[in-house]
LUMTI-270269 format. One line per field, with one value per residue (C-alpha): residue number from 1; z, y, x. Coordinates in nm, 3 decimals, padded with zeros to 5 digits, m for minus. Each point is the difference from the previous one (the first is absolute). Layout:
BEGIN
seq	[NUM, ...];
c3	[Z, ...];
c2	[Y, ...];
c1	[X, ...];
# end
This chain:
BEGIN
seq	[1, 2, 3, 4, 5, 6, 7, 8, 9, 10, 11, 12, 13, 14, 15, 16, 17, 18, 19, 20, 21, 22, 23, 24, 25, 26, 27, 28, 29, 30, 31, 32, 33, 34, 35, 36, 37, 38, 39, 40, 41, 42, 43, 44, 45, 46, 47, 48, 49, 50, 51, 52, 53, 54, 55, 56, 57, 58, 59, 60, 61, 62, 63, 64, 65, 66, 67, 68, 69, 70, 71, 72, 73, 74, 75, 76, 77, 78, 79, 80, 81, 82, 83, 84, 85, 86, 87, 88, 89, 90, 91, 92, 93, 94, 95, 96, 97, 98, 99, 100, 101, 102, 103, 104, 105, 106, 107, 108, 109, 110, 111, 112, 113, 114, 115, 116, 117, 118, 119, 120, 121, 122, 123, 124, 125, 126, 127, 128, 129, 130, 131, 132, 133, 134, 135, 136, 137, 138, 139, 140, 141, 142, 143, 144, 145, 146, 147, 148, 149, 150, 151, 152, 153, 154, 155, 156, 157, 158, 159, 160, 161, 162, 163, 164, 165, 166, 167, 168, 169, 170, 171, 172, 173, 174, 175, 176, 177, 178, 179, 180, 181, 182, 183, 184, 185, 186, 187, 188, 189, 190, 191, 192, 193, 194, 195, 196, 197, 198, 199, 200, 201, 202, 203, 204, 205, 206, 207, 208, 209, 210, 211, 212, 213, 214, 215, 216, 217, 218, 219, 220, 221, 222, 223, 224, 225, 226, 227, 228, 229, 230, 231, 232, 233, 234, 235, 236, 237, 238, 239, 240, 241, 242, 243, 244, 245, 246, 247, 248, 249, 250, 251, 252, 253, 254, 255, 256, 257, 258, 259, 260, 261, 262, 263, 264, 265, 266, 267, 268, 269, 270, 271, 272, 273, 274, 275, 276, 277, 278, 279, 280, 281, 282, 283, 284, 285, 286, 287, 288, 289, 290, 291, 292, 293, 294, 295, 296, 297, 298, 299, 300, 301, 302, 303, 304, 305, 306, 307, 308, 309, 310, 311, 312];
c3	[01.900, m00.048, m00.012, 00.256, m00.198, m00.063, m00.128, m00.325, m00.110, m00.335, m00.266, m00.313, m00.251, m00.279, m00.304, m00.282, m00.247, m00.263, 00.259, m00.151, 00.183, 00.058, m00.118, m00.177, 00.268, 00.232, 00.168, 00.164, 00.099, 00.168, 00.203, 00.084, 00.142, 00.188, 00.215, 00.028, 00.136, 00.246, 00.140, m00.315, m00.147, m00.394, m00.233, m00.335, m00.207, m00.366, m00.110, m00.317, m00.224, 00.191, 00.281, 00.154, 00.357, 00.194, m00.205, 00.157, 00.340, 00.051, m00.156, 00.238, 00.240, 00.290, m00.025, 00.099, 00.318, m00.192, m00.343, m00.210, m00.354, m00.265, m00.256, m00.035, 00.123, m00.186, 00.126, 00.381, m00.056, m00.153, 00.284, 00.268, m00.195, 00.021, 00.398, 00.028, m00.254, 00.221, 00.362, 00.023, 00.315, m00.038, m00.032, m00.327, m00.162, m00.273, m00.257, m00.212, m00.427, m00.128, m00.192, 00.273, 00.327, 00.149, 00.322, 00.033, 00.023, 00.188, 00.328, m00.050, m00.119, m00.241, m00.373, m00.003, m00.046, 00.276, 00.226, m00.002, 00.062, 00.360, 00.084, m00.054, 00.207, 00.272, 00.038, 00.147, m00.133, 00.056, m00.057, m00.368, m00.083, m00.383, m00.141, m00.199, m00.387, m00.003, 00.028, m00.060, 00.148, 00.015, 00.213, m00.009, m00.265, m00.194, m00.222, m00.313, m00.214, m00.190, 00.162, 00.070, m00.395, m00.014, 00.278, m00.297, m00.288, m00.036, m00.172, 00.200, m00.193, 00.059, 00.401, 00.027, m00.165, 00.134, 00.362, 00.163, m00.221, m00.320, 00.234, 00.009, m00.389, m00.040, 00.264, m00.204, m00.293, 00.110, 00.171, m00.312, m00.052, 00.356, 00.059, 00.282, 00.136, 00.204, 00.337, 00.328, 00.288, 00.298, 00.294, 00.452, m00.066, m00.263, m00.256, m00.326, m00.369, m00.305, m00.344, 00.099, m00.204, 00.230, 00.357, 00.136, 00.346, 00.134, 00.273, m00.121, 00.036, m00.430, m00.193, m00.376, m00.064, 00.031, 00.290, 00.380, 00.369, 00.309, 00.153, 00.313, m00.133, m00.121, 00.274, m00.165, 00.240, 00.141, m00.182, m00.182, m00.376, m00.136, m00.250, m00.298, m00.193, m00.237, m00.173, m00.392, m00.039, m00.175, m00.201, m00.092, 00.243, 00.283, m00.120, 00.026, 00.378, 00.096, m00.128, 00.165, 00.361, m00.042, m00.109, 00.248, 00.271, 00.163, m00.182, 00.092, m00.306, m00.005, m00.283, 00.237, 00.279, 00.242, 00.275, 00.174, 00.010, 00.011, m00.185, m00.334, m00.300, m00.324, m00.227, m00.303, m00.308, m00.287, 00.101, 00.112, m00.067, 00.305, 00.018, 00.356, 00.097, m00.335, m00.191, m00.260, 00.167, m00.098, 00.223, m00.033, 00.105, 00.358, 00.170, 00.356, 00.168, 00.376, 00.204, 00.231, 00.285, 00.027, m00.206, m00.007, 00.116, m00.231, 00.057, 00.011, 00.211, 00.243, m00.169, 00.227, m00.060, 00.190, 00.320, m00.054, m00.166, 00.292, 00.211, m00.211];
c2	[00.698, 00.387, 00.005, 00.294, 00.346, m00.108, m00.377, 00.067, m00.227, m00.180, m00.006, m00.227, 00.208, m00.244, 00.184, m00.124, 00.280, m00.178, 00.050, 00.097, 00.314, 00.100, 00.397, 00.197, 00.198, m00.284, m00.009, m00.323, 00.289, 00.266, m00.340, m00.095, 00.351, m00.003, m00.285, 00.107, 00.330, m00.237, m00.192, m00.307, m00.080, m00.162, m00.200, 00.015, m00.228, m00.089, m00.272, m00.104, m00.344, m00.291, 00.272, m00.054, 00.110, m00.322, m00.042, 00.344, m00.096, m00.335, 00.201, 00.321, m00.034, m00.159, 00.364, 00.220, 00.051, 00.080, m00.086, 00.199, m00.052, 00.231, m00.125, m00.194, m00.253, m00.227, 00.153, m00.070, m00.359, m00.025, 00.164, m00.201, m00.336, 00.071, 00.084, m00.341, m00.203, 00.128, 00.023, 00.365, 00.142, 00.356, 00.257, 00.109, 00.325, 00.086, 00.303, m00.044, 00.039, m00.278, 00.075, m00.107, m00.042, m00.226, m00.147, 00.430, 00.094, m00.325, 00.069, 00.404, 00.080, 00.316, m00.016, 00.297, m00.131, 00.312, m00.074, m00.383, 00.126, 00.141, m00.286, m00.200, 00.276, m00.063, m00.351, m00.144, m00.396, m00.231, m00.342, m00.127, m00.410, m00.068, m00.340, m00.272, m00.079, m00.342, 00.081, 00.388, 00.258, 00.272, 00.269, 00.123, m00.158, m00.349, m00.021, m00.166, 00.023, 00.299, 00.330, m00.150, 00.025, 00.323, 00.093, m00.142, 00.022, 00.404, 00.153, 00.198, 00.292, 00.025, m00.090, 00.324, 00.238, m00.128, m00.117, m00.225, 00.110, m00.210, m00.332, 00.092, 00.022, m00.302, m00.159, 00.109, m00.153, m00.340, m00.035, m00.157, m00.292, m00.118, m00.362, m00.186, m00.285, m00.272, 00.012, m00.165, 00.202, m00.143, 00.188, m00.001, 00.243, m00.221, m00.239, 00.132, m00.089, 00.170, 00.175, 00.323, 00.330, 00.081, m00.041, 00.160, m00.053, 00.399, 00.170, 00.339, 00.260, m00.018, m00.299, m00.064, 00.411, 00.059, m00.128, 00.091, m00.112, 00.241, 00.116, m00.201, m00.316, m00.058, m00.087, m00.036, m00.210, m00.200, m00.327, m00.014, 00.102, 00.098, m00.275, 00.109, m00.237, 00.097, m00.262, 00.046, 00.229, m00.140, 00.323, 00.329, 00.179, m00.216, 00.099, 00.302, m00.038, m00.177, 00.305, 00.249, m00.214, 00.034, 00.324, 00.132, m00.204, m00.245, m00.323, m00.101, m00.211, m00.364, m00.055, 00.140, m00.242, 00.193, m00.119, m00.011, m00.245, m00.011, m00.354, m00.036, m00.274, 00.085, m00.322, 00.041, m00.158, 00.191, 00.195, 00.333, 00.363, 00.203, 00.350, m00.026, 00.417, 00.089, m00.221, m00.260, m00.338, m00.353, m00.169, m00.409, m00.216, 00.017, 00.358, m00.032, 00.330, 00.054, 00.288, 00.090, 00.199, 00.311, m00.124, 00.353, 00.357, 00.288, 00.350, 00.171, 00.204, m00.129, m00.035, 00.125, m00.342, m00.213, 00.092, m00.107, m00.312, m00.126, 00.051, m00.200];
c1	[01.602, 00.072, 00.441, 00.161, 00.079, 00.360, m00.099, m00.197, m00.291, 00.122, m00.291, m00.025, m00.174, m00.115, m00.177, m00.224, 00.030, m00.239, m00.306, m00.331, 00.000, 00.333, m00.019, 00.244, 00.083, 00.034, 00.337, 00.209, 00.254, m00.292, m00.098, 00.325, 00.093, m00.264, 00.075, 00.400, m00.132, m00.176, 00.318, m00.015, 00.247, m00.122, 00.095, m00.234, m00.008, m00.237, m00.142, 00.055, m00.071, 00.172, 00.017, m00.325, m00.074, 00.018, 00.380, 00.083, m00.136, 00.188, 00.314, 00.030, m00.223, 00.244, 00.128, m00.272, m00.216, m00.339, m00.104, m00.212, m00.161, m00.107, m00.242, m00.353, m00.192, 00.267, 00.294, m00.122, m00.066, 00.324, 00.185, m00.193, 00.038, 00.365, m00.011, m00.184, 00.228, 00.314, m00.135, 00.025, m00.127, 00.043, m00.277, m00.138, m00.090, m00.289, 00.050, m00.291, 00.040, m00.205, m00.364, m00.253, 00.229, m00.291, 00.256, 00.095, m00.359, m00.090, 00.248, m00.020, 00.355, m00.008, 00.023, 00.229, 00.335, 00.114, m00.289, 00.085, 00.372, m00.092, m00.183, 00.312, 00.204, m00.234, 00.068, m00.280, m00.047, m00.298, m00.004, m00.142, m00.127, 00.132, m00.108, 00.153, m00.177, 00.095, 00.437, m00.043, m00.090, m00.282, m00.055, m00.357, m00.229, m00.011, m00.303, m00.135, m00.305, m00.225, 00.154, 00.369, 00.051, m00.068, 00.318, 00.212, m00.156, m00.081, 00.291, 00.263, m00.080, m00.336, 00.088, 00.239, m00.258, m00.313, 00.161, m00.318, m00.197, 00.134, m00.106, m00.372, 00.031, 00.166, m00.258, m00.279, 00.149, 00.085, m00.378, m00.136, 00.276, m00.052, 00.139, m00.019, 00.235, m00.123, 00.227, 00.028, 00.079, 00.139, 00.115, 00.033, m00.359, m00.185, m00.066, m00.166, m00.012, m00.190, 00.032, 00.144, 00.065, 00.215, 00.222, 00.284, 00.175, 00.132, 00.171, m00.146, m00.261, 00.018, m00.121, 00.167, m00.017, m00.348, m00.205, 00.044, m00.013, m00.113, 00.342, m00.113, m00.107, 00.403, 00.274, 00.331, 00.216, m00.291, 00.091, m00.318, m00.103, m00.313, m00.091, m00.319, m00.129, m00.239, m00.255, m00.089, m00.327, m00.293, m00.036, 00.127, m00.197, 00.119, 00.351, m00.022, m00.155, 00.270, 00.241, m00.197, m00.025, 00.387, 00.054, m00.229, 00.122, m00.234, 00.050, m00.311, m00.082, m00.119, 00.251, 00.293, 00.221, 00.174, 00.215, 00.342, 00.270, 00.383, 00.057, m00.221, 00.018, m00.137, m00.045, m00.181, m00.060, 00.238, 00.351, m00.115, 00.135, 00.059, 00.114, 00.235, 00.038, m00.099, 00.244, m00.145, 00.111, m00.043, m00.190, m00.029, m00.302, 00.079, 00.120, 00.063, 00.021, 00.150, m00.002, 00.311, m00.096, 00.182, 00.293, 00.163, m00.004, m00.168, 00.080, m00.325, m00.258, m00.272, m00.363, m00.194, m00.252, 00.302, m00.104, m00.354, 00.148, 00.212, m00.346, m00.196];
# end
């Protein structure tokens, strides 16, 4: 709720300065100005090792009326994993600095740190679901398999030069040391179980960097996530098939399982690696993943898709 013109609005500016795209001519203090020209009052602070975004959250955040990150994919999930870990109900702001920004292209909020600025001035939230990864927490994708490697496994460098571009290289060369793992998938949708290449569980218009969803198709606080499972290829050529039925958007493949659900259990046969928001995780040989309906408030604009969504 907007404060009266002599009650300012307190903000919590929390800053990742070791972002993949954080520019040299990027400024905390520009930002900051910007909202105490706009009645804010801030507070800025930077992470740092041990001085992660969720520690910052759980430390200052009883203090301010809004909160609002500055940073990656990673820095969001930790600010939001702190809101959840501490039962912080207070709306929260997106200044975009990572190298792909899928969740800041997936809801519409700008990648220009002054753009996303205004849209926190404006202060218009909408509800968000985050889900649980077994006792953590992720915000818009959980996945494991062929193309979740390459979200953590192409070098930094190469992801601030090339931007998206450095995961179609790194897809194209991890395509010849496909594995697949044997994995039961349980969920309130379906029951399914076969060698997959790959799955992931989202909450976004982006899959693991490089493949895409219709703006429409995604609902972000309607409890459910889009879950892909993808089935190992009998051949090159049906590889690469499969990558172009995803690239170009129809994932109409007989090798590809699409559905929704908002409780899923992944057994499989060996301890799999997931990347969780682009972050290498651990993953044992049962993930249970749980969506929370509208768990907190986003500051962000209306897609113009939401109406047709809500009509659907």
């Amino acid at each position: 709720m907007k404060k009266g013109k002599t009650e300012r609005t307190k903000v919590l500016m929390i800053v990742n300065p070791r972002s993949g795209k954080l520019r040299p001519n990027f400024s905390a203090r520009i930002i900051a100005e910007m909202f105490s020209d706009n009645n804010m009052e801030v507070g800025v602070f930077f992470t740092a090792p041990g001085y992660n975004a969720d520690f910052l959250v759980k430390e200052h955040a009883k203090n301010f009326d809004i909160i609002a990150c500055c940073g990656g994919d990673g820095t969001v999930s930790e600010t939001i994993a702190g809101m959840m870990e501490a039962g912080i109900d207070k709306p929260m702001g997106y200044i975009p600095a990572g190298t792909t920004n899928d969740l800041a292209r997936s809801i519409g909020i700008p990648t220009k740190p002054e753009k996303a600025a205004k849209v926190i001035i404006g202060q218009k939230s909408r509800p968000l679901d985050i889900g649980s990864f077994d006792d953590g927490t992720f915000v818009y994708i959980a996945s494991f398999g062929a193309f979740t490697e390459v979200s953590y496994a192409t070098p930094q460098k190469a992801k601030n030069i090339f931007g998206r571009f450095a995961y179609y290289l790194g897809a194209v060369k991890f395509m010849p040391k496909i594995q697949s793992y044997h994995v039961k998938v349980e969920s309130d949708a379906r029951t399914c179980e076969g060698d997959y290449i790959f799955g992931s569980v989202t909450n976004s218009t982006s899959v693991a960097g490089i493949f895409k969803f219709e703006n429409d198709t995604v609902d972000f606080a309607d409890g459910k996530y889009e879950v892909i499972l993808i089935k190992r290829p009998k051949s090159l050529f049906s590889a690469f098939t499969i990558l172009m039925s995803m690239l170009n958007k129809t994932y109409q493949h007989e090798n590809i399982e699409m559905f929704r659900a908002s409780d899923i259990r992944f057994t499989s046969d060996e301890p799999l690696d997931w990347a969780v928001d682009g972050e290498h995780k651990k993953g044992g040989m049962t993930v249970h993943i749980v969506n929370h309906p509208q768990a907190i408030n986003l500051i962000m604009k209306k897609r113009r898709s939401d109406k047709k969504n809500r009509n659907a």
